[in-house]
C-alpha positions as CSV (number, residue, x, y, z in Angstrom):
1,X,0.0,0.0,0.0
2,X,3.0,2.8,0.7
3,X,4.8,1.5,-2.1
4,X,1.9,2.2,-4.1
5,X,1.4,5.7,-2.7
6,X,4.4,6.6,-4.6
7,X,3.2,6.2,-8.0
8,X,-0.3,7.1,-8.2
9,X,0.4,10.3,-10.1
10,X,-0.7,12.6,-6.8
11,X,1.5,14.5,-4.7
12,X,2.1,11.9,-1.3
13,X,2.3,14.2,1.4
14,X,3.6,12.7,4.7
15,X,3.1,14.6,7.5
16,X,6.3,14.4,10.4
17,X,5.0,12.9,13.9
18,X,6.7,12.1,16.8
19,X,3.9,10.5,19.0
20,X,0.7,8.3,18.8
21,X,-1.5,11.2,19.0
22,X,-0.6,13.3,16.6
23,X,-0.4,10.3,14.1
24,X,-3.9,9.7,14.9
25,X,-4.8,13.3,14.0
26,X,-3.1,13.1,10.8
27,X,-4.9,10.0,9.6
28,X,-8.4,11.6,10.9
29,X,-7.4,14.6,8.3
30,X,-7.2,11.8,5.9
31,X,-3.3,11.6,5.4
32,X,-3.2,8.2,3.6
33,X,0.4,7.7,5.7
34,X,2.7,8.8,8.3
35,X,6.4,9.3,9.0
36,X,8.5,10.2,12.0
37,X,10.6,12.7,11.6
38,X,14.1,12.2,13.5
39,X,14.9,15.8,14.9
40,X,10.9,15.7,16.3
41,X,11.1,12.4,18.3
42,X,14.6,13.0,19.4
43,X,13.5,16.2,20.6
44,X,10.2,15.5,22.1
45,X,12.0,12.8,24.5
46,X,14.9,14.8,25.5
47,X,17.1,14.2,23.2
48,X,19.3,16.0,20.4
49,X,19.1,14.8,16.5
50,X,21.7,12.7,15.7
51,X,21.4,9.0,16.9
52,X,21.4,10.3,20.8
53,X,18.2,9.0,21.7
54,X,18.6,5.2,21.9
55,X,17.3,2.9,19.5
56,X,15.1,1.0,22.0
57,X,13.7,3.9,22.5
58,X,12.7,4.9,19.3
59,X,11.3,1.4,19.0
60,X,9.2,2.2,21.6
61,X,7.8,5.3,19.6
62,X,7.5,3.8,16.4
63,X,5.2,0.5,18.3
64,X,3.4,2.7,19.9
65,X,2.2,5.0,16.9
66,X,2.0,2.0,14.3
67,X,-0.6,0.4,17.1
68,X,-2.6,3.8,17.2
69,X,-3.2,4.2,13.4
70,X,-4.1,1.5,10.5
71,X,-2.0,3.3,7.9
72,X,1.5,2.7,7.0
73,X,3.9,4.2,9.3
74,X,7.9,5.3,7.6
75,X,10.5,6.1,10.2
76,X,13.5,8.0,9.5
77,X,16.3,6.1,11.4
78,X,19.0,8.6,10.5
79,X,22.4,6.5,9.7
80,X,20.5,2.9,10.9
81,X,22.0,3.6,14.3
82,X,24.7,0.7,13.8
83,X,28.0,0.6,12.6
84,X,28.2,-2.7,11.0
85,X,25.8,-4.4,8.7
86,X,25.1,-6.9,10.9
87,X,23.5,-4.3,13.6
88,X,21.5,-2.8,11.1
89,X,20.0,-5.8,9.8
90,X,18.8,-6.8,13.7
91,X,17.9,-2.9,13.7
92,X,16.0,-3.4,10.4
93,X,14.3,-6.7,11.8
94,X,13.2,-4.6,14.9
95,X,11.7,-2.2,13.0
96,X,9.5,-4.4,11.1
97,X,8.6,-6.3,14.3
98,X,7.3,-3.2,15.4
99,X,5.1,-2.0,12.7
100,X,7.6,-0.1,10.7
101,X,7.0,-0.4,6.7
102,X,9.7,2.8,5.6
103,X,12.2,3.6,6.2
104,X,14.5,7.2,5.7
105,X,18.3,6.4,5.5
106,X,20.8,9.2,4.7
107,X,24.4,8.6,3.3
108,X,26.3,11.6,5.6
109,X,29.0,10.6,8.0
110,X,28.5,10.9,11.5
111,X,30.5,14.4,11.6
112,X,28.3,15.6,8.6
113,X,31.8,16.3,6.9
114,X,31.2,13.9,4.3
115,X,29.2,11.3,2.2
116,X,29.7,7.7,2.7
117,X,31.1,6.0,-0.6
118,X,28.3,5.1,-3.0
119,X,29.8,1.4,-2.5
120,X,29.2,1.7,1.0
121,X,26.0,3.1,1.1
122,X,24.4,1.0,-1.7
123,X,25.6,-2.2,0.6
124,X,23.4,-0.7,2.8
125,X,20.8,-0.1,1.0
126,X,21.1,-3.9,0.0
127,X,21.3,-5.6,3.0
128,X,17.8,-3.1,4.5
129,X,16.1,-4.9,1.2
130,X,17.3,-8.7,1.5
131,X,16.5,-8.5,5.3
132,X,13.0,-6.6,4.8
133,X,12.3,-9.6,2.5
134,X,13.4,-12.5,4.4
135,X,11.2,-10.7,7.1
136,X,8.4,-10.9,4.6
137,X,7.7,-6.9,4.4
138,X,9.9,-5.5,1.5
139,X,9.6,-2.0,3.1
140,X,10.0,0.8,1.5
141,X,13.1,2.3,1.1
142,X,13.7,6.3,0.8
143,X,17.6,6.7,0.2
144,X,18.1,10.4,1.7
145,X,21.3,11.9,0.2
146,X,23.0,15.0,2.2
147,X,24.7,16.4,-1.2
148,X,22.8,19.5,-0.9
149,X,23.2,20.1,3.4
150,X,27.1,19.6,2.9
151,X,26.9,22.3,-0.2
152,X,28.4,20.2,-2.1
153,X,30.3,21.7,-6.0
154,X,28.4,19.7,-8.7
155,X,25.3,19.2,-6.4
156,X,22.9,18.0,-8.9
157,X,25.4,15.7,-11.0
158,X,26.1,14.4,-7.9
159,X,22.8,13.9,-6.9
160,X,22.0,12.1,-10.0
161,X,25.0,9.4,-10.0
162,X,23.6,9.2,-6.6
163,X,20.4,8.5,-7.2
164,X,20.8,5.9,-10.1
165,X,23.3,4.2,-8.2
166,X,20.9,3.8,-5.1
167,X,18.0,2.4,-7.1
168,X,20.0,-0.2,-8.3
169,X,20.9,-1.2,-4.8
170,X,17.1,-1.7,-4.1
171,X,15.9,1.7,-3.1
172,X,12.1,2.7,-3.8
173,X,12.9,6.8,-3.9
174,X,15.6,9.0,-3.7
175,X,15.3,12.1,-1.2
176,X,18.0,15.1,-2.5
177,X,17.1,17.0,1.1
178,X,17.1,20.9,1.1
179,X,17.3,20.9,-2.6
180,X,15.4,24.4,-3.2
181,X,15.3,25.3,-6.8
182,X,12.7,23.7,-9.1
183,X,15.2,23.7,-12.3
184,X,17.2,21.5,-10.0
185,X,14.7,19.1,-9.2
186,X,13.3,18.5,-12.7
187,X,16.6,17.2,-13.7
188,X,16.9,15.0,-10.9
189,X,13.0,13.3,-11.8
190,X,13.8,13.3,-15.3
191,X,17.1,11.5,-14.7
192,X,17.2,8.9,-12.1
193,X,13.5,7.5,-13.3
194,X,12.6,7.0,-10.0
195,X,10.2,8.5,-7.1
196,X,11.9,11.4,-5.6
197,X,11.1,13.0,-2.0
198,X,11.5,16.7,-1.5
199,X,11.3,18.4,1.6
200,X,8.8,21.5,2.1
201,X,11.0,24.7,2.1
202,X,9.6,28.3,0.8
203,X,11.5,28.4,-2.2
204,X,9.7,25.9,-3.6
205,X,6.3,25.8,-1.8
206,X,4.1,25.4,-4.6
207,X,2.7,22.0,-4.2
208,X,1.0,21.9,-7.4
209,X,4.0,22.9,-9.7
210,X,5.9,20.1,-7.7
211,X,3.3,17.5,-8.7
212,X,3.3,18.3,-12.3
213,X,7.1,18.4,-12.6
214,X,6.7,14.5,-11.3
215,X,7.9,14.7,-7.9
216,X,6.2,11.8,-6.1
217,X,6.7,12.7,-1.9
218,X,6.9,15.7,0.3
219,X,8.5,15.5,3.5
220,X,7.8,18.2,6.0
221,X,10.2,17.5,8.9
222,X,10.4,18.8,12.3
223,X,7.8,22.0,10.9
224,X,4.9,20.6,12.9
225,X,6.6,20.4,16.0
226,X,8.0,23.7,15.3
227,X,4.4,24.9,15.2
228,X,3.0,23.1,17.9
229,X,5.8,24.9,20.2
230,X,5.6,28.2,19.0
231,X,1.8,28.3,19.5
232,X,2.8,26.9,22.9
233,X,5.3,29.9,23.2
234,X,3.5,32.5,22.0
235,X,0.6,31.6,24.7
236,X,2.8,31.2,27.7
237,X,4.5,34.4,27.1
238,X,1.3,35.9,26.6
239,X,0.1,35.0,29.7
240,X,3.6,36.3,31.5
241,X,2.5,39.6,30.5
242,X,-0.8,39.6,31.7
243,X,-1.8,39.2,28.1
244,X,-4.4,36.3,27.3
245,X,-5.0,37.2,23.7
246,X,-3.4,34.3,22.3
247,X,-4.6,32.0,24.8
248,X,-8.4,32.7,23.6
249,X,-7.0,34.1,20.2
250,X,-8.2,30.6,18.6
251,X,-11.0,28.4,18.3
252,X,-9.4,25.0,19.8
253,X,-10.4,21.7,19.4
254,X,-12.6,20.4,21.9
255,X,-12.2,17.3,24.5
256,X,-14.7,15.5,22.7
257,X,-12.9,15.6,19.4
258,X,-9.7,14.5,21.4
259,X,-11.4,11.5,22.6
260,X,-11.8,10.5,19.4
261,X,-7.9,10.1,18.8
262,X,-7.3,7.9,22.2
């Protein structure tokens, strides 16, 4: 069914969770599927992005929003939190125990200095699709390449070496994050004849344009946390000053409509 998602011919838009509840909102809107997003549920647990919070703890997460919602649920797991192949086949195993059917991998070292090799990274890529198969759920595979956070000269060529490379390892879309210019992202669909993920920035916020030009998934990110705690923000500094406009300044949901989501 997520598989799927990616080549209707619509725009998939995944909105970023990071807890049961909000997933459960998201599907009530009538979002087809969910992802996590990593900087959200390391965040919201007291953590910073980056593989610090710990993996069993993520599991934790990802069971308990796949047991809230009847929609498929990706998770962005970052590097695979392992440093061997074997790890992040058990990690990959976990994940599927769990309710996990995506997955968001990125190819940047640790340090964010670099790129893993294509080599490396398609061995990856590999081993997440024999495991997920063996396991009986082929999940879905979004190969997220950092080409475009490191700056990198060449960005786009890059990209789309990249990109063929990493659908011939087995993965289902390719993810070119904080690539902002539409030019740029044409050539990348056109070239590596494959679904490609972009994340939501303003330079290219036209959804529509982005469906026509063939782009198959939007990725928000941390953006609805970001909103959810600046609302929270903006009210409790209100309130410091004495000023309750933004506490009554909109129509909330109601208790009723939140027992809907439990």
């Amino acid at each position: 069914m997520f598989r799927s998602q990616h080549h209707s011919g619509r725009l998939l838009i995944l909105p970023n969770i990071w807890e049961a509840m909000g997933a459960k909102l998201m599907v009530q809107e009538g979002y087809p599927s969910v992802a996590t997003a990593s900087v959200a549920t390391a965040i919201s647990n007291g953590y910073a992005d980056g593989e610090n919070i710990p993996f069993a703890q993520l599991i934790n997460v990802v069971r308990k929003i796949t047991s809230a919602v009847d929609v498929p649920v990706s998770v962005d797991i970052e590097r695979g939190y392992a440093d061997s192949i074997e790890l992040l086949k058990e990690n990959i195993r976990l994940l599927i125990e769990n309710g996990g059917v995506g997955i968001n991998i990125e190819d940047s070292m640790p340090d964010k200095k670099g790129l893993f090799s294509i080599s490396d990274y398609c061995r990856k890529i590999e081993s997440i699709r024999e495991t997920s198969v063996q396991c009986g759920v082929p999940i879905v595979i979004n190969a997220r390449s950092d080409i475009f956070v490191l700056k990198m000269e060449n960005a786009v060529s890059q990209a789309i070496e990249r990109g063929k490379a990493y659908r011939s390892a087995g993965a289902d879309s390719f993810y070119p994050i904080l690539i902002e210019n539409y030019e740029d992202i044409s050539r990348i669909v056109e070239a590596v004849k494959m679904p490609v993920n972009v994340n939501l920035l303003k330079p290219i916020a036209d959804l529509r344009r982005l469906e026509k030009m063939g782009v198959a998934r939007i990725s928000i990110g941390p953006q609805l946390l970001y909103h959810v705690l600046t609302t929270m923000k903006q009210v409790a500094d209100g309130l410091l000053q004495y000023d309750s406009s933004y506490f009554f300044g909109s129509e909330l949901v109601s208790r009723e409509y939140l027992n809907q989501l439990v």
